[in-house]
N, C-alpha and C positions, 0 to 999 in steps of 0.2 A: 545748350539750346533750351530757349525756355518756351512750352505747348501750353496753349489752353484750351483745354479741353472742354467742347459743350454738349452733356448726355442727352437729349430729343427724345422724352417717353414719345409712342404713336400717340399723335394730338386728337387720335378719337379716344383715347381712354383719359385722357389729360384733364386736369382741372375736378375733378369730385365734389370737391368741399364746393363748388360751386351748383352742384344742383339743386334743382328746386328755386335756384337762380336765373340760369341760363338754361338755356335746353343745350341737349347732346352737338345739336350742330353749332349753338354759338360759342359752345367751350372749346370744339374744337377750332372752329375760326379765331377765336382768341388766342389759342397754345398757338396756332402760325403766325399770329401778326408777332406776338414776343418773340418767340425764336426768330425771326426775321428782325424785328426790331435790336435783338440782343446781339444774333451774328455783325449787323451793320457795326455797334458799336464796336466789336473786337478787332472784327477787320480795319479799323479804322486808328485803333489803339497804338502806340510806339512803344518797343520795347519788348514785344510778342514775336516768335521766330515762326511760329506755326501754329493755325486754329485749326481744329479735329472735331468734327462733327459726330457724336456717336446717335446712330440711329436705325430702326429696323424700317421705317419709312421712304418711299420711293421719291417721293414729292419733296421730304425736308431734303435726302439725301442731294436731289439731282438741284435744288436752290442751293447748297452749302457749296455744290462742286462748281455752280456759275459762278457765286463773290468767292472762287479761288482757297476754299479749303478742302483739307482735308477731309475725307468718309471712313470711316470705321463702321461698317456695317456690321450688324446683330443680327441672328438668327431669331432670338429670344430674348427677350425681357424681362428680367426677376424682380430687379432691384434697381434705384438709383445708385446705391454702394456698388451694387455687382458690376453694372455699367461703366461706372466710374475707374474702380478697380481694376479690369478689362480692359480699359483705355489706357490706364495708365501701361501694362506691361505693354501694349503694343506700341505708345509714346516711349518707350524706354528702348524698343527694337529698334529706332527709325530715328534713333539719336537724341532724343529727349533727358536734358538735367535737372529740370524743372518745370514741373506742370503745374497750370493755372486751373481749378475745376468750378467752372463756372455754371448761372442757372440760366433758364431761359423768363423766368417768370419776374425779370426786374424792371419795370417801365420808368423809371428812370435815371436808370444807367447811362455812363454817357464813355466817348473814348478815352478822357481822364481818368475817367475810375478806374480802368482799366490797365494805363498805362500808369498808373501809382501801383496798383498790386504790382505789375509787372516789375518795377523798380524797386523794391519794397523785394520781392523776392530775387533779382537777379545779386549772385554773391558776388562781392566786391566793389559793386558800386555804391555812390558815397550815398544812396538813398538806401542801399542793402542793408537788412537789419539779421543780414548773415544767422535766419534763422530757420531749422529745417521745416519748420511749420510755420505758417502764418493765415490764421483763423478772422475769413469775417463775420461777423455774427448776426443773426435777425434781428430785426428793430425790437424784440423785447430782450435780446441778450440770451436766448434758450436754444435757437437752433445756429443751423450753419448755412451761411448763404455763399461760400465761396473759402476755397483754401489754396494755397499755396504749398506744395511741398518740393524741398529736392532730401535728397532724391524723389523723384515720385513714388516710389513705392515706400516712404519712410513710415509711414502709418498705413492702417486700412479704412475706407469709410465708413463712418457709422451716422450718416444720413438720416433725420428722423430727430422727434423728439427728443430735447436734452442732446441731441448734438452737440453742440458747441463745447458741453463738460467733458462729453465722450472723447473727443479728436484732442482735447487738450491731457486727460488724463491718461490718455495711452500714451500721445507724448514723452510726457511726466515717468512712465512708466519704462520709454526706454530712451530713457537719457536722452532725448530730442529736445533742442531748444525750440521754446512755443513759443507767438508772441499772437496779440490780436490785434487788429488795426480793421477802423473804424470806416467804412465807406458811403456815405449816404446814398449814392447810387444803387450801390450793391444790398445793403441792409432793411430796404424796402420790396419786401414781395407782394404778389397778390394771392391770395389761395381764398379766402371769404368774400362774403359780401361786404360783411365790415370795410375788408381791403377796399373793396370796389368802390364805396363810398366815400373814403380816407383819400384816394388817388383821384377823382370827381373832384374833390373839395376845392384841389390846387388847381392852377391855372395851367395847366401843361398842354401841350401841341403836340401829339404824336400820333403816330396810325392807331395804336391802345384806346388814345382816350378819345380819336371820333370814335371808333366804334362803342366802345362804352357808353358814348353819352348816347348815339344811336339808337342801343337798347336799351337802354335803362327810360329814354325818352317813348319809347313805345310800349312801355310796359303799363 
């Protein structure tokens, strides 16, 4: 069975690198429309046996359990790794071979992208590249915006700067086949303002970018 997994930091602490940008209430009103915009894409995706919401949040929690996922509720919040990590053994209790660890902060992500990782990790099929790791990478090639592991617990996360070398060279390190596979969907975040500008440029139609133009037009 193949989870993917999406960890929900609380959307009041979410988004940093953008202050001085937004204020506290529109960073958080942004972490919801993504996560909201990113669960639609999943749920929507082919090839996904189950989506899992990980989140300490009552608001994401009880939106994740209307569009029919799962909740993994947190006490506490350490880490995105910890989170993820956390997720995976309880995905591994409830039948999980393969989880998908996906972000919330990708506007435009679509259910294709989705359902290529999904296929791309499911073994055996003729898209399967039958490989325990499969790394997508941030638009500069440094971090990690999405992995694929079976077993899930085949590596640990190491979320954060240099990512992407990190999850591949532990790999490396225990005989796990890596591979990276390239998502345009998935390989575009937002965390700056730069992002915010770069994502504006395009012509895109989603709840992200009214409200973006929104604010940025009232500024």
């Amino acid at each position: 069975m193949i989870f993917a997994l999406l960890p929900v930091k609380n959307p009041q602490n979410a988004k940093q690198r953008l202050s001085g940008f937004l204020s506290a209430a529109q960073r958080e009103t942004l972490a919801r429309i993504l996560y909201k915009q990113t669960l639609a894409a999943l749920c929507r995706a082919e090839g996904i046996d189950r989506v899992a919401v990980i989140t300490s949040d009552a608001e994401v929690a009880e939106h994740a359990r209307r569009s029919g996922a799962l909740v993994f509720d947190e006490s506490q919040q350490v880490s995105h790794s910890a989170s993820a990590d956390a997720a995976c053994l309880r995905a591994i209790e409830s039948g999980a071979t393969t989880v998908l660890l996906v972000p919330i902060d990708v506007p435009l992500v679509t259910p294709s992208d989705f359902t290529r990782l999904a296929a791309a990790a499911r073994p055996g099929s003729p898209e399967g590249r039958r490989a325990g790791l499969i790394v997508v990478p941030s638009a500069d090639g440094t971090g990690t915006n999405a992995l694929a592991r079976t077993p899930p617990d085949v590596i640990e996360s190491r979320f954060g700067p240099g990512s992407c070398r990190a999850h591949l060279d532990q790999a490396r390190s225990k005989n796990v086949r890596a591979e990276i596979l390239r998502l345009r969907g998935l390989m575009f975040d937002i965390d700056t303002p730069e992002d915010v500008a770069e994502f504006l440029a395009g012509s895109h139609h989603s709840d992200v970018a009214t409200f973006l133009r929104i604010v940025c037009a009232s500024k």
